[in-house]
Residue frames relative to the residue before (quaternion, step in Angstrom):
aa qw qx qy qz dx dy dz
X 1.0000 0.0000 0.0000 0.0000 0.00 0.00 0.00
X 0.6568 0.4577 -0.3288 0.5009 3.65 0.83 -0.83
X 0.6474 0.4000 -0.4414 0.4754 3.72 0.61 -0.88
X 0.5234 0.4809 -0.4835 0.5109 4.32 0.39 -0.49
X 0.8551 0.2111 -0.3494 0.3195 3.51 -0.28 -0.58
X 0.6353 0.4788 -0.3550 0.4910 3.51 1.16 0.19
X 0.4097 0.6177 -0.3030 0.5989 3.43 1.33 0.51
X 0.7779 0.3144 -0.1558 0.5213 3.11 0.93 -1.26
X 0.7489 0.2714 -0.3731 0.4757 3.59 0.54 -0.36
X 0.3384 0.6849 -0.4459 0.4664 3.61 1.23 0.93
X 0.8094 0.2253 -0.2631 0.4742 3.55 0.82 -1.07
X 0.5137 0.6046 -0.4200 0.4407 3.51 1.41 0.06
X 0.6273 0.4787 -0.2995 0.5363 3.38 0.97 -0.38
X 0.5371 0.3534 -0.4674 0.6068 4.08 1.12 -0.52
X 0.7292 0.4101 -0.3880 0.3867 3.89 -0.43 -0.80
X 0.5579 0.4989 -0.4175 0.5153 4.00 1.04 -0.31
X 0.7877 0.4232 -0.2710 0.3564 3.35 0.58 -0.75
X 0.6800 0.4760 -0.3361 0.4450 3.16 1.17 -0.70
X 0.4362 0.5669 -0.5132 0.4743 3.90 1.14 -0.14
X 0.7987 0.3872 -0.3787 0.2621 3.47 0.00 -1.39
X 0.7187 0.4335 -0.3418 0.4227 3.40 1.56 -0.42
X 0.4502 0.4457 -0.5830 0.5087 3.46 1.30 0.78
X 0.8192 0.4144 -0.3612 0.1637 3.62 0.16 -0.89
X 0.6830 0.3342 -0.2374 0.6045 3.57 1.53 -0.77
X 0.6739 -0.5509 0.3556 0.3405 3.24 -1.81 0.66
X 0.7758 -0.0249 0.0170 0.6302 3.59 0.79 -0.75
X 0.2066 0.7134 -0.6639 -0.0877 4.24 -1.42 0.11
X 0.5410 -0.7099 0.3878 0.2300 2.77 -1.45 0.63
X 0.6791 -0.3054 0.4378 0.5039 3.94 -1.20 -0.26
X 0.8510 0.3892 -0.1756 0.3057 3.67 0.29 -0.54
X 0.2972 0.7318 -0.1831 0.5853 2.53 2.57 -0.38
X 0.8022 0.2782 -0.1044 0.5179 3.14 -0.11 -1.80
X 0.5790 0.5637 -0.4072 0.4257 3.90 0.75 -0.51
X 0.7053 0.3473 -0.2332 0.5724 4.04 0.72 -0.91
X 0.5001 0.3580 -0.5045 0.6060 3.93 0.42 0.19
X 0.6674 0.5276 -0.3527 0.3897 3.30 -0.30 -1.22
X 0.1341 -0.8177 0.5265 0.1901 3.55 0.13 -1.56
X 0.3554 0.5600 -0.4601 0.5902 3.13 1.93 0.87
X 0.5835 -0.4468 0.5655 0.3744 3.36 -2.03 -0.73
X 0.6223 -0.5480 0.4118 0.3780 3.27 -1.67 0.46
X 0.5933 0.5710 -0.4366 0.3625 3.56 0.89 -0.91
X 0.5618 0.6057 -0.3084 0.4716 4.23 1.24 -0.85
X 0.4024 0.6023 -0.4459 0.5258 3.83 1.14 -0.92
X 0.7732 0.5394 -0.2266 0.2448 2.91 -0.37 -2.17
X 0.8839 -0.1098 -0.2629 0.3710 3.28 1.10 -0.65
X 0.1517 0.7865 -0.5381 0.2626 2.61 0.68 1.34
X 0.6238 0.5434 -0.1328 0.5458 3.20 1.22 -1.47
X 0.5518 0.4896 -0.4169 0.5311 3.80 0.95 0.17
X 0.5341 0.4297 -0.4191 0.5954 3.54 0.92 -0.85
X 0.7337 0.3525 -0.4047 0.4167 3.62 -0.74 -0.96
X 0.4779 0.6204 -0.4488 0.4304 3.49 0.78 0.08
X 0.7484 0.2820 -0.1801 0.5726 3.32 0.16 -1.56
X 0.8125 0.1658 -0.4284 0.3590 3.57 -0.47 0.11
X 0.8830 -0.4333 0.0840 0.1599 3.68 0.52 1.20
X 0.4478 0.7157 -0.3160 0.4329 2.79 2.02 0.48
X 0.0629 0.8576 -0.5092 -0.0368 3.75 0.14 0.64
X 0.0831 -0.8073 0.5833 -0.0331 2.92 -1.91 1.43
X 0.1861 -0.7142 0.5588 0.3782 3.44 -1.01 -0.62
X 0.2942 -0.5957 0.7091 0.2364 3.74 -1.57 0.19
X 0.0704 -0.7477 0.6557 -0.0773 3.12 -0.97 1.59
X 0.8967 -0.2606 0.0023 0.3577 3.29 0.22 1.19
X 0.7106 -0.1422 0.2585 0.6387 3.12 -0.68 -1.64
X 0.5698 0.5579 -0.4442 0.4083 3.68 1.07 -0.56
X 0.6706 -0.4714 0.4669 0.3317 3.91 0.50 -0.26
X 0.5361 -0.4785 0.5356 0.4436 3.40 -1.31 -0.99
X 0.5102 -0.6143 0.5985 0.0650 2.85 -1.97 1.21
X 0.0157 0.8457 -0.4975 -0.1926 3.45 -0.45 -0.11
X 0.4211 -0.7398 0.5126 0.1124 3.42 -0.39 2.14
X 0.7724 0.0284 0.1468 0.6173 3.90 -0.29 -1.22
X 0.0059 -0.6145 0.7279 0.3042 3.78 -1.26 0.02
X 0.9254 -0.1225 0.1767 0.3120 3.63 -1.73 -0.95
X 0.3551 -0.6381 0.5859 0.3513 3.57 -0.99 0.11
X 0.1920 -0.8559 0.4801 -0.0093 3.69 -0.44 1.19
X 0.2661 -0.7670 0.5375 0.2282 3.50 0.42 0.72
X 0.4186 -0.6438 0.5750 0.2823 3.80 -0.85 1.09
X 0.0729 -0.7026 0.6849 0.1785 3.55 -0.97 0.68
X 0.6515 -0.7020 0.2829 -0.0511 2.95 -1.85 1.23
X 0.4093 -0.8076 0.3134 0.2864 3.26 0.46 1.05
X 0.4842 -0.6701 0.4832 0.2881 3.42 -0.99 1.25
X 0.5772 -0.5694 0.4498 0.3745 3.98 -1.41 -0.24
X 0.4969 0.5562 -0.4739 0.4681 3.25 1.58 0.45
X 0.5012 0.7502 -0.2289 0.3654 3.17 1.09 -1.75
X 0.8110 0.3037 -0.2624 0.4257 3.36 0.35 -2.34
X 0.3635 0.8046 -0.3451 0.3183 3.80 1.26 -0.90
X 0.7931 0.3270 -0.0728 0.5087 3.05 0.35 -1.81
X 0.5667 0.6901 -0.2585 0.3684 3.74 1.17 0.08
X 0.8622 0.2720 0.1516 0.3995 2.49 1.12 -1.48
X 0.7452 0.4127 -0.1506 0.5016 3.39 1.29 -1.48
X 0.7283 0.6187 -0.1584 0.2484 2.84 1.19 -1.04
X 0.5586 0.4987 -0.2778 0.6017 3.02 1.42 -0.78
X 0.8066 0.2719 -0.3236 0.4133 3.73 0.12 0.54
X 0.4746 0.4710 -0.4190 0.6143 3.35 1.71 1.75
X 0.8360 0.3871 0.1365 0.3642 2.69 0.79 -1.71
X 0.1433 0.6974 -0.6717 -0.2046 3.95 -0.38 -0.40
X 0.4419 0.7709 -0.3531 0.2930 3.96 0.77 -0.20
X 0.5414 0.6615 -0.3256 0.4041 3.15 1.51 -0.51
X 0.4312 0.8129 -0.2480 0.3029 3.55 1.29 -0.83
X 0.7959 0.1729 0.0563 0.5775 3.22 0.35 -1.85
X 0.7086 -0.6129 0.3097 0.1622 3.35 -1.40 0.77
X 0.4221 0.6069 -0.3808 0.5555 3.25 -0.15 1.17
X 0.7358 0.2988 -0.3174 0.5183 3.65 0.48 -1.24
X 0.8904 -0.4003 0.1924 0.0993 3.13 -1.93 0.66
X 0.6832 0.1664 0.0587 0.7085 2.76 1.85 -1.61
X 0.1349 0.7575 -0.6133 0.1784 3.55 0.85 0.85
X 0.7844 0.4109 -0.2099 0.4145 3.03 0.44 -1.81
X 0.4501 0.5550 -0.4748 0.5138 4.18 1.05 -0.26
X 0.7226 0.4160 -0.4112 0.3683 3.80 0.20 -1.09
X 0.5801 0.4917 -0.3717 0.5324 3.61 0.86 -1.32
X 0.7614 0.3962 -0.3449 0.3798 3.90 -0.24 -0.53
X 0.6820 0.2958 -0.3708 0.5566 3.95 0.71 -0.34
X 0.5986 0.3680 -0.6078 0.3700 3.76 0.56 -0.11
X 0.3355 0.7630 -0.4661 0.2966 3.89 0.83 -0.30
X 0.6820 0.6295 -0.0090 0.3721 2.57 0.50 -2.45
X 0.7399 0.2675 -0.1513 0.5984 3.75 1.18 -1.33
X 0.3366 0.6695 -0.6061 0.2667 3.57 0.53 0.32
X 0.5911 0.6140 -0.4127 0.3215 3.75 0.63 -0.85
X 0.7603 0.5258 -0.1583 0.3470 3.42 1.36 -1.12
X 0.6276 0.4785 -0.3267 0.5200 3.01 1.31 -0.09
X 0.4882 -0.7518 0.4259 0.1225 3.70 -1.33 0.81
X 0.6895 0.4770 0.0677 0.5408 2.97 1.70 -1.39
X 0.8213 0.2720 -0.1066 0.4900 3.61 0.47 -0.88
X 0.4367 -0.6264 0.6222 0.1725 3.30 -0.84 0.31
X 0.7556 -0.2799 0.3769 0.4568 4.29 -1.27 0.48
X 0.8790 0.3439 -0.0838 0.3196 2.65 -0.19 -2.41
X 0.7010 0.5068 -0.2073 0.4569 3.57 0.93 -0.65
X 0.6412 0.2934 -0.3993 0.5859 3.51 1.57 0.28
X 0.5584 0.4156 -0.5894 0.4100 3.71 0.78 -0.09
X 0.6465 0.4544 -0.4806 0.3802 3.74 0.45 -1.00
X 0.8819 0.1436 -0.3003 0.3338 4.07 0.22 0.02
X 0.1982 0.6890 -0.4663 0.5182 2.65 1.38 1.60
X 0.6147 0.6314 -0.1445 0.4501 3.15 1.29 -1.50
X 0.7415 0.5259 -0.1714 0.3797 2.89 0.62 -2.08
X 0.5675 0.6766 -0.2758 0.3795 3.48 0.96 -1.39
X 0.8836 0.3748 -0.0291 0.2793 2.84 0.45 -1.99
X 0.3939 0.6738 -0.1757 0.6000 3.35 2.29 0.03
X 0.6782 0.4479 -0.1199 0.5701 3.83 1.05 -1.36
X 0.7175 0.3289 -0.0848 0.6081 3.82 1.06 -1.35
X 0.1598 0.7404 -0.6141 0.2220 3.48 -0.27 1.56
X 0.2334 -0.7653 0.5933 -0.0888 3.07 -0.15 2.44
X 0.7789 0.2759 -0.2125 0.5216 3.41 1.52 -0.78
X 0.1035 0.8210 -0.5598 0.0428 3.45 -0.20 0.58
X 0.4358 0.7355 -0.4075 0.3212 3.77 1.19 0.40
X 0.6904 -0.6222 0.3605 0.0790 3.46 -0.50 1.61
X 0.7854 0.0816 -0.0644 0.6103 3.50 0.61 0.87
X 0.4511 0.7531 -0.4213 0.2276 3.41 1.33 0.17
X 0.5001 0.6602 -0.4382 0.3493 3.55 1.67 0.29
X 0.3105 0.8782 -0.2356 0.2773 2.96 1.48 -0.87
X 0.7790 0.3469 -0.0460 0.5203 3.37 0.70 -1.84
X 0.5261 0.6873 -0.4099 0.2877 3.86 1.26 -0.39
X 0.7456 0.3623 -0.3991 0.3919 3.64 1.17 -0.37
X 0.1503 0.9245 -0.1580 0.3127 3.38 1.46 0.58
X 0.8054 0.3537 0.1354 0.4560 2.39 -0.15 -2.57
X 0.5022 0.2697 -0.4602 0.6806 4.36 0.06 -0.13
X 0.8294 0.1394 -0.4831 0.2436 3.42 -1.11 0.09
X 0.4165 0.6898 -0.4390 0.3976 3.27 1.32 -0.60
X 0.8301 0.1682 -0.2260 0.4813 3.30 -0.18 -1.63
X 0.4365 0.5274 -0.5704 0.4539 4.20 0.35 0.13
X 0.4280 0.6622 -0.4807 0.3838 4.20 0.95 -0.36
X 0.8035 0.5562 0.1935 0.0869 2.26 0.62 -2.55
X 0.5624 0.6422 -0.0083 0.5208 2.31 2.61 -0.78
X 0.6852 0.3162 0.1402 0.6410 2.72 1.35 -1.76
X 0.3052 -0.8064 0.4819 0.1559 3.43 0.90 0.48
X 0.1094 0.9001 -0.2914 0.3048 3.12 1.04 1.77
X 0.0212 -0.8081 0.5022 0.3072 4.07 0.24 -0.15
X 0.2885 -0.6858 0.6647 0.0680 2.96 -1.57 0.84
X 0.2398 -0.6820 0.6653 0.1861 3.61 -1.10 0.45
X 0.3403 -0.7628 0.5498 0.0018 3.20 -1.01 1.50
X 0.0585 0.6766 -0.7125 -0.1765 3.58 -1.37 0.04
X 0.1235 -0.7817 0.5768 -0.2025 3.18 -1.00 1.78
X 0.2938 -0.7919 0.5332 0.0477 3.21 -0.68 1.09
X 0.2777 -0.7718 0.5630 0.1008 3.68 -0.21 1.72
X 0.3719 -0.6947 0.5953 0.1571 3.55 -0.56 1.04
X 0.6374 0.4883 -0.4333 0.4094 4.01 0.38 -0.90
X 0.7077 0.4845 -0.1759 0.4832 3.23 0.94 -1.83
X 0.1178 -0.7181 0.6478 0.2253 4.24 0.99 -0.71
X 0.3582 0.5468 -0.4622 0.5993 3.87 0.60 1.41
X 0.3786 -0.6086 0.6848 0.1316 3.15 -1.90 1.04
X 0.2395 0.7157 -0.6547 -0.0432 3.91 -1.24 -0.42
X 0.2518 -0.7019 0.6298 0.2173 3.24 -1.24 0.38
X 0.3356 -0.6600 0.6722 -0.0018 2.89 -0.99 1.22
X 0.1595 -0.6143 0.7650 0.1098 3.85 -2.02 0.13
X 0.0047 0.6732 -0.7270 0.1351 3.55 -0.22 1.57
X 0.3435 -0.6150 0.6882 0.1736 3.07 -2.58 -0.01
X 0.2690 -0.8724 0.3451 0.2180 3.30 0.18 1.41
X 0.1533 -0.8568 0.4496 0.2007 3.69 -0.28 0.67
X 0.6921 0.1667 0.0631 0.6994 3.58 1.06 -1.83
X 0.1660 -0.5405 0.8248 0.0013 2.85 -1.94 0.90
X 0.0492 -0.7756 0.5849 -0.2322 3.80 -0.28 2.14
X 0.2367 -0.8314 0.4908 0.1086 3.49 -0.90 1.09
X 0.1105 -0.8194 0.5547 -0.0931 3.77 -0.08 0.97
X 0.8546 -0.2779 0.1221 0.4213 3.77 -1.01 1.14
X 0.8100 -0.2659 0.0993 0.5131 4.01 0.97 0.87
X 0.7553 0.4308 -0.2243 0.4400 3.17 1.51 -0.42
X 0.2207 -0.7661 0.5509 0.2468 3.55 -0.92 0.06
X 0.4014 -0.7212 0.5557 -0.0997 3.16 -1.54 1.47
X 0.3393 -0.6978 0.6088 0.1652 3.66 -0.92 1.29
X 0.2272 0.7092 -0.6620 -0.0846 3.52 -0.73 -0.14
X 0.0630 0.8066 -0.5110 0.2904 3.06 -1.08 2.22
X 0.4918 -0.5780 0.4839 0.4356 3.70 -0.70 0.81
X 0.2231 -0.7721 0.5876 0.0935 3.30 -1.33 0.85
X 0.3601 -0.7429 0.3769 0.4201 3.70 -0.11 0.83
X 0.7227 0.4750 -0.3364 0.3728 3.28 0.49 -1.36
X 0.7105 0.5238 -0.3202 0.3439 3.79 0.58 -0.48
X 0.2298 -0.8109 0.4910 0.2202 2.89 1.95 -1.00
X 0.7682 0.1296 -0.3054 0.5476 3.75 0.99 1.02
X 0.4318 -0.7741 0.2733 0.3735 3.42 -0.65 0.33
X 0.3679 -0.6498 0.6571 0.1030 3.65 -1.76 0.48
X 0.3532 -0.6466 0.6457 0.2003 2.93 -1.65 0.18
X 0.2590 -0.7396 0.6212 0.0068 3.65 -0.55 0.89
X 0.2773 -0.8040 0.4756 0.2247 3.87 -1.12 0.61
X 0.6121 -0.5508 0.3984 0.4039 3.47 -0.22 0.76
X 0.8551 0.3169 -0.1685 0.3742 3.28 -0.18 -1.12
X 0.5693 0.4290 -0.3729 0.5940 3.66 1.39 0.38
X 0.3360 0.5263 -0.6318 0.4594 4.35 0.76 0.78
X 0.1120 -0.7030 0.6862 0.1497 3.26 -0.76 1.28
X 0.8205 0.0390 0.1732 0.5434 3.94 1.37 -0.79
X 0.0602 -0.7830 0.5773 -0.2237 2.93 -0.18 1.83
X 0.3454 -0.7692 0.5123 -0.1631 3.58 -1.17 2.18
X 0.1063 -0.7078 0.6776 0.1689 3.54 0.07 0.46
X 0.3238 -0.7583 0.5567 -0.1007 3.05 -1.72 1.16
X 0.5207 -0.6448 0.4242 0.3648 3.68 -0.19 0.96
X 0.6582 0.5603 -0.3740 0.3362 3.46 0.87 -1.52
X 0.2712 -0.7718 0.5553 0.1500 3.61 -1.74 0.41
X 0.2201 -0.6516 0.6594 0.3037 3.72 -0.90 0.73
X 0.1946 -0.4471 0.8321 0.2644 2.93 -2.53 -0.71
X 0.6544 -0.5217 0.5193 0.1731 3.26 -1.34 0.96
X 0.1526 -0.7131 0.6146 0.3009 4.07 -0.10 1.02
X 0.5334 -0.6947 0.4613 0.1416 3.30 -1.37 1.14
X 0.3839 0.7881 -0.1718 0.4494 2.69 2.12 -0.90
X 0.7445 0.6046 -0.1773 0.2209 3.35 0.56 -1.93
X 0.2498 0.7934 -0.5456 -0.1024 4.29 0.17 -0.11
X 0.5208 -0.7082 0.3653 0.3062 3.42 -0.53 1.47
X 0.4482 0.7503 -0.3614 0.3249 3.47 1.22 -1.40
X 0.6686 0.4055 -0.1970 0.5914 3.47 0.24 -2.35
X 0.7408 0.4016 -0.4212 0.3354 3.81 -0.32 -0.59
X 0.5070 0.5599 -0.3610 0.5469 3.77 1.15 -0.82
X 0.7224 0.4602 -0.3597 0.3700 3.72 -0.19 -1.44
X 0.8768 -0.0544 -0.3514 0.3236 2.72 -2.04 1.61
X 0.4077 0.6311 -0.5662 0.3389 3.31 0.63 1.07
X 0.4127 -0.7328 0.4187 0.3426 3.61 -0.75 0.25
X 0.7251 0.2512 -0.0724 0.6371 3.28 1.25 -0.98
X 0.7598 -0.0485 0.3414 0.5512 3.35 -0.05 -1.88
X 0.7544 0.5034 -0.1374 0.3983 3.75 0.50 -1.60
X 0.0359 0.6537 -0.7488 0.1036 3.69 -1.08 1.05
X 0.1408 0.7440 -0.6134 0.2245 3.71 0.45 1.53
X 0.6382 0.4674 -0.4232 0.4417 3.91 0.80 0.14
X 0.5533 -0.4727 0.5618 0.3934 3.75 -1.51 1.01
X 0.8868 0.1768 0.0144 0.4268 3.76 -0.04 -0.86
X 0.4542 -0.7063 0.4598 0.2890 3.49 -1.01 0.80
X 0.1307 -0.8468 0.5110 0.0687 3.86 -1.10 0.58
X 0.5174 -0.7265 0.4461 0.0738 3.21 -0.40 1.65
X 0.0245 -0.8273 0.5587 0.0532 4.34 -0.18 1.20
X 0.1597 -0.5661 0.7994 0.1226 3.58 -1.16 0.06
X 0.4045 0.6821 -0.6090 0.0157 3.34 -1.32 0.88
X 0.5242 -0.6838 0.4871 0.1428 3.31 -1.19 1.28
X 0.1414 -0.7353 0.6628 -0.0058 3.68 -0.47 1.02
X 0.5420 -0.6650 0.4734 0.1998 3.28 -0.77 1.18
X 0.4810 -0.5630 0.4624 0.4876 3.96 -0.79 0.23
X 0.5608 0.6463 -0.4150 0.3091 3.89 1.00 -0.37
X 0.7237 0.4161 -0.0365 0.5493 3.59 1.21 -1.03
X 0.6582 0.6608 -0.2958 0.2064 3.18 1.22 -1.10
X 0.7719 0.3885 -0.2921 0.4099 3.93 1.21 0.01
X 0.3897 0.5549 -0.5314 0.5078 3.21 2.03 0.83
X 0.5746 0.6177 -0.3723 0.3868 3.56 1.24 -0.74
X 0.8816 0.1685 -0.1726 0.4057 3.41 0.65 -1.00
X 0.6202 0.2750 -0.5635 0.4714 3.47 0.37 1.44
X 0.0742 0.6466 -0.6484 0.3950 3.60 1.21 1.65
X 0.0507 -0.7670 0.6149 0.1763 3.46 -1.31 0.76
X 0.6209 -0.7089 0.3343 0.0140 3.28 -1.04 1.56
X 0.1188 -0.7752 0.5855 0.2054 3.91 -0.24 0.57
X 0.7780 0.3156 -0.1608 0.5189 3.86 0.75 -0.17
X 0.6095 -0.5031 0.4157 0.4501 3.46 -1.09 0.46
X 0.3557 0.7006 -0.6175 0.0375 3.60 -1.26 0.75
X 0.2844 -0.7029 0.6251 0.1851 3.77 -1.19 1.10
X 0.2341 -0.7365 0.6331 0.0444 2.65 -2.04 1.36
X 0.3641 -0.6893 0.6149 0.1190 3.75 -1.19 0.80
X 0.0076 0.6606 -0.7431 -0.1069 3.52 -1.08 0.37
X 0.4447 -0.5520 0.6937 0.1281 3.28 -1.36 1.90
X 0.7366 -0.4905 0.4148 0.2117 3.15 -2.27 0.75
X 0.7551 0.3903 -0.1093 0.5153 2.95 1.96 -1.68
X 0.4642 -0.7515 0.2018 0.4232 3.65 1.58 1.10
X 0.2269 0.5976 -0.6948 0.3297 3.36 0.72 1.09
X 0.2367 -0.6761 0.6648 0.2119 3.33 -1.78 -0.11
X 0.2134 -0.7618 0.5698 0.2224 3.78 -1.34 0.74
X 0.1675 0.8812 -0.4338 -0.0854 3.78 -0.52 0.65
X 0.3764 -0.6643 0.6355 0.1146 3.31 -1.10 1.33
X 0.3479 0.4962 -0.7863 0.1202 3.00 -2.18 1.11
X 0.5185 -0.6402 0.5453 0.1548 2.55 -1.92 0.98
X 0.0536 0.8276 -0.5528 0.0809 4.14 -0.80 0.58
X 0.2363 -0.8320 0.4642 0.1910 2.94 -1.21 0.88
X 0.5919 0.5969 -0.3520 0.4116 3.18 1.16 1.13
X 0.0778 -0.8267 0.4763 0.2893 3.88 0.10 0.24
X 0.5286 0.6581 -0.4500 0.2916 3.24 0.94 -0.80
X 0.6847 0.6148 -0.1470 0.3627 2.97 0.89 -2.23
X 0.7398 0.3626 -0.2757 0.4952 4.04 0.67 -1.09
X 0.7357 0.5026 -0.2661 0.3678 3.54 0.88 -0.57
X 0.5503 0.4515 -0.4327 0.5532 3.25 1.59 0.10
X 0.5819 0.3598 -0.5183 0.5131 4.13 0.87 0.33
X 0.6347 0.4932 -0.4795 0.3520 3.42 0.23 -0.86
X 0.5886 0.4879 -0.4572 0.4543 4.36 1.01 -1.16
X 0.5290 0.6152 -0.5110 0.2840 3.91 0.70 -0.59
X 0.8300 0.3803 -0.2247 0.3406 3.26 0.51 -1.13
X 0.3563 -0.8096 0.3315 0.3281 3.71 1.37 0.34
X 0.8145 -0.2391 0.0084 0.5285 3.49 -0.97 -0.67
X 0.1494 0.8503 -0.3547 0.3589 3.62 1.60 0.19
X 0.7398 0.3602 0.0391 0.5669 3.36 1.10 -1.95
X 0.2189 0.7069 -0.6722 0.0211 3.99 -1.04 0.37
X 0.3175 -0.6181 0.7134 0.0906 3.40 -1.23 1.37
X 0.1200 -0.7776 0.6171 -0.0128 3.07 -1.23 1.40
X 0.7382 0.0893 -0.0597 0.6660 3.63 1.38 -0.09
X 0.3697 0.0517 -0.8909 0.2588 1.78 -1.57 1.71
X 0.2443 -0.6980 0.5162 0.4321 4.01 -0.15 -0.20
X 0.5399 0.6114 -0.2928 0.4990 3.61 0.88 -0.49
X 0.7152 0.1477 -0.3419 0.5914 3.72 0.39 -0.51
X 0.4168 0.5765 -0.5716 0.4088 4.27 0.76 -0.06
X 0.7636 0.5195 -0.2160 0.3169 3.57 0.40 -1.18
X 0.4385 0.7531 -0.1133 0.4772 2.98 1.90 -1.05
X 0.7953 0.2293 -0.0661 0.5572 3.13 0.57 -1.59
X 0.6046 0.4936 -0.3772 0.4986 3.62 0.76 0.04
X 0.4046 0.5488 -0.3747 0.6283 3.65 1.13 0.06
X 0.8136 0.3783 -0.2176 0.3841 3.37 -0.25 -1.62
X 0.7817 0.1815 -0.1986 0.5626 4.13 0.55 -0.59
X 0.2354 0.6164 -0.5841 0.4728 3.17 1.32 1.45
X 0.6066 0.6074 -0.0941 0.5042 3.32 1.20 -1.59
X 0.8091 0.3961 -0.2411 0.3610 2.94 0.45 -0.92
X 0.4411 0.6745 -0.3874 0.4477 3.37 1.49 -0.55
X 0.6106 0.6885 -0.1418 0.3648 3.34 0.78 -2.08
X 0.8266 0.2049 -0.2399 0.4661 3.20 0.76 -1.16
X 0.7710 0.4104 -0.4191 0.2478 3.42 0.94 0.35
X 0.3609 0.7723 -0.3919 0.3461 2.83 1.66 0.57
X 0.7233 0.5085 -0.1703 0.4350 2.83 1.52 -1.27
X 0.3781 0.7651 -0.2863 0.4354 3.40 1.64 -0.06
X 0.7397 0.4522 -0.0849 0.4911 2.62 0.85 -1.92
X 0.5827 0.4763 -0.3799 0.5379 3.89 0.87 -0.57
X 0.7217 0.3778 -0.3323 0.4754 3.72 0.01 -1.04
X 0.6245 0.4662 -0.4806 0.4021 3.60 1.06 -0.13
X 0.5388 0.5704 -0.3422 0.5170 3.85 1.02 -0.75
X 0.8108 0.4766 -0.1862 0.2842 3.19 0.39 -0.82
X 0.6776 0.5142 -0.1822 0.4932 3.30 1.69 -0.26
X 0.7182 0.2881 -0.2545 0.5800 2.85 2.10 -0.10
X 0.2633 0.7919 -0.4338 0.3396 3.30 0.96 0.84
């Protein structure tokens, strides 16, 4: 037991030395002895070892040693946590950074790992503007987006390994939990949020599921195969957002006033739709969806700005509905007179 740990604070003491003789231009034996916390006469042979396995210097006097070339370091190879935390993440997540998330300590260990590649920087001086970057650039900026962090490693280990997982998910329409056994295929970003889209057993077709509503997520022994069959595209198409909650697709026409009409047309689109530019810089646009619920809750964004000319049925619809709505602020407005009367 004593020889191991004197072995060990042997090679911690070669790797201490060789840094200082990568990081400063020259140090001396007495130098490297008082960091160290050994004697100069140990340096001495210490610095013979780093000899023999390929580390070459010079002693330039009173300045110490120089270091000319050091070792040939075989890169070691980032693990599938490591590359994970490299790579995927940062284009879900910015949480991964700071301590706490799952795969914090994976990111800190493959930038390690890449330290060899770099010429110029040092670890610490790429995690800190790694940090910095990723603090300033806030692709995710969506309230509750920690939420999904205890999640995601098993999620994408699913995903990897083509793996089921039994979820507990919390249907929002239904305000109700259920666990479900899905096959996770896509992982699909939509207006700040991220979306599963995955064969569900019990439905026996597939759904989309919101991230941020996995209350508990099980990896499962069982294996899928990818349906060859499947083409995400055709499954995506004529949705507006995410949702295809209608038996039948429905074909809009809406006029965007000239007031709205050039926030409208560098909007970026998840489904085929053509735009017109009117003479009088309104704009008419047509798409086809298989949601009403889902397009008419953008189209209510833009108030009276917005007019749906086709369907005539959902025109009528909505003329009903801010019929009502008038109504109720009229009445608002009376019970407001009236209480101060």
């Amino acid at each position: 037991m004593g020889n191991a740990t004197r072995d060990l604070r042997k090679v911690e003491r070669i790797f201490t030395i060789l840094n200082l003789l990568r990081e400063r231009d020259t140090v001396t034996a007495s130098e490297l002895a008082e960091y160290c916390g050994t004697t100069q006469r140990t340096i001495y042979r210490d610095m013979k070892l780093l000899e023999k396995v390929g580390v070459q210097y010079v002693t330039e006097g009173k300045s110490g040693y120089r270091l000319i070339s050091g070792p040939v370091i075989p890169h070691r190879k980032l693990t599938q946590q490591e590359w994970m935390a490299l790579t995927v993440y940062p284009l879900v997540t910015n949480d991964f950074l700071h301590n706490g998330h799952p795969v914090h300590d994976a990111y800190r260990s493959g930038f390690e790992k890449l330290k060899g590649l770099t010429r110029d920087s040092t670890t610490t001086q790429l995690l800190a503007m790694s940090e910095e970057l990723g603090d300033r650039i806030r692709l995710h900026d969506q309230v509750g987006q920690k939420d999904t962090n205890h999640v995601m490693p098993l999620l994408f280990q699913a995903m990897i390994e083509n793996r089921a997982v039994e979820i507990e998910y919390y249907a929002i329409y239904r305000d109700a939990t259920a666990k479900r056994v899905i096959y996770p295929y896509y992982i699909i970003p939509r207006n700040g949020h991220l979306y599963v889209l995955a064969y569900c057993t019990m439905r026996e077709d597939f759904r989309t599921f919101r991230l941020n509503r996995f209350l508990a997520v099980v990896l499962q022994d069982e294996t899928f195969e990818i349906d060859p069959t499947f083409n995400v595209d055709e499954y995506l198409a004529k949705r507006w957002t995410i949702f295809a909650d209608d038996a039948e697709e429905t074909t809009f026409v809406v006029r965007f006033h000239k007031e709205v009409a050039r926030y409208v047309d560098e909007y970026i689109f998840y489904t085929e739709t053509m735009i017109k530019k009117e003479k009088d810089g309104s704009i008419l646009l047509q798409a086809t969806v298989k949601s009403r619920k889902e397009f008419l809750r953008w189209i209510r964004g833009f108030g009276l700005n917005a007019e749906v000319l086709e369907p005539v049925e959902v025109r009528e619809t909505l003329h009903a509905e801010y019929r009502q709505l008038m109504e109720r602020y009229q009445f608002t407005d009376r019970g407001a007179k009236e209480g101060t009367a």
